[in-house]
N, C-alpha and C positions, 0 to 999 in steps of 0.2 A: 166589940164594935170595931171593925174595922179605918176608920178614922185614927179612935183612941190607941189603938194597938200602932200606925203608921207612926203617929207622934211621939210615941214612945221610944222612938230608937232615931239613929244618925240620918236612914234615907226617909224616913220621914220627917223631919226636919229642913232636909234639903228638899224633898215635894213640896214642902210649905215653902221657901222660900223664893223657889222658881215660879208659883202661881201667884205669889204677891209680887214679883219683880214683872211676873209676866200682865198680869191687872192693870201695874205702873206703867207699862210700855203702850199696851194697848189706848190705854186712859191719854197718855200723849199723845199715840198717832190718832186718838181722835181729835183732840184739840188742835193738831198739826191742821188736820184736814178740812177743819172747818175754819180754823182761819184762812187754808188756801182757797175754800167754796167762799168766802166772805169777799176777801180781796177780788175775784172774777165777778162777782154780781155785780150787775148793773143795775143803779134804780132808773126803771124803765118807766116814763110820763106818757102815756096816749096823746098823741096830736086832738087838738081842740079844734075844733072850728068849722069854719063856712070853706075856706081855700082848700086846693087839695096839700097834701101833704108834703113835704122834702124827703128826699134819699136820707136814709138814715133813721125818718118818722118811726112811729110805732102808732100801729093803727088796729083795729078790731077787724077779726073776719071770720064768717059762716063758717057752720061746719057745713060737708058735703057729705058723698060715699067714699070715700077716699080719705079723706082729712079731717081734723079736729080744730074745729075754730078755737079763737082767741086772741092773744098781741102776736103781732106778727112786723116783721122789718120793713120797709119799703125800701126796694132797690132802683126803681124807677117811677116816673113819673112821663106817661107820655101826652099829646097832645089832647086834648078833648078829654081831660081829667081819666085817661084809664092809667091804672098804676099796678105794679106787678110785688109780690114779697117777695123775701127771702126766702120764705119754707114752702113757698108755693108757686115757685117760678114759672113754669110753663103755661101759667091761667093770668092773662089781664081781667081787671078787675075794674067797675066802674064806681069812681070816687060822689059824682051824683045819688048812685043809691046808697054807696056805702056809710054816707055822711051820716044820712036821718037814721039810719038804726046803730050810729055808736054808742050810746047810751045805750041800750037793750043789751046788746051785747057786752058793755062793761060790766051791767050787772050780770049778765048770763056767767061770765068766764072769769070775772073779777081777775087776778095776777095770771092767769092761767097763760100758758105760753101756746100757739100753734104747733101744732107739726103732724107729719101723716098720717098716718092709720098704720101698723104693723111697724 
């Protein structure tokens, strides 16, 4: 058996010890990496309500052809309740419709984040 036979001698001993050192490294830079993904998450609250939203909201939105609905950022808010996202900026959006189907859309996409298609 080739295993048995590696173990038996000096470089095998030294492959064993480079794959458990190398296990131990890897094993940290996941823990590394997931404390760094921890520390940037934001717990993100969906805006509630009747009003339209603030810069900065997090609000539900359709998918399209183009795009993948879900939380998305509001970076504006303009007159007559139309409001634009972060991941979908070149489309105003009307906060009147969007309002009554938040809840649909929560349950549709629950944590799920927006963003384009490709």
């Amino acid at each position: 058996m080739i295993i048995y036979d590696l173990c038996n001698n000096e470089a095998g001993e030294l492959l064993i010890k480079w794959f458990e050192s190398d296990c131990k490294r890897k094993s940290e830079a996941g823990k590394a990496l997931k404390k760094f993904v921890q520390s940037r998450r934001r717990d993100v609250q969906p805006h509630i309500g009747e009003e339209p939203p603030k810069v900065g909201d997090f609000i539900y939105v359709r998918s399209s052809d183009d795009y993948i609905g879900g939380l998305a950022e509001v970076t504006e808010v303009a007159p007559a309740e139309f409001i634009r996202v972060k991941e979908k900026p070149h489309v105003s959006m009307n906060w009147k419709y969007l309002k009554d189907i938040q809840k649909t859309l929560a349950e549709r996409y629950g944590e799920h984040r927006a963003h384009l298609c490709g």
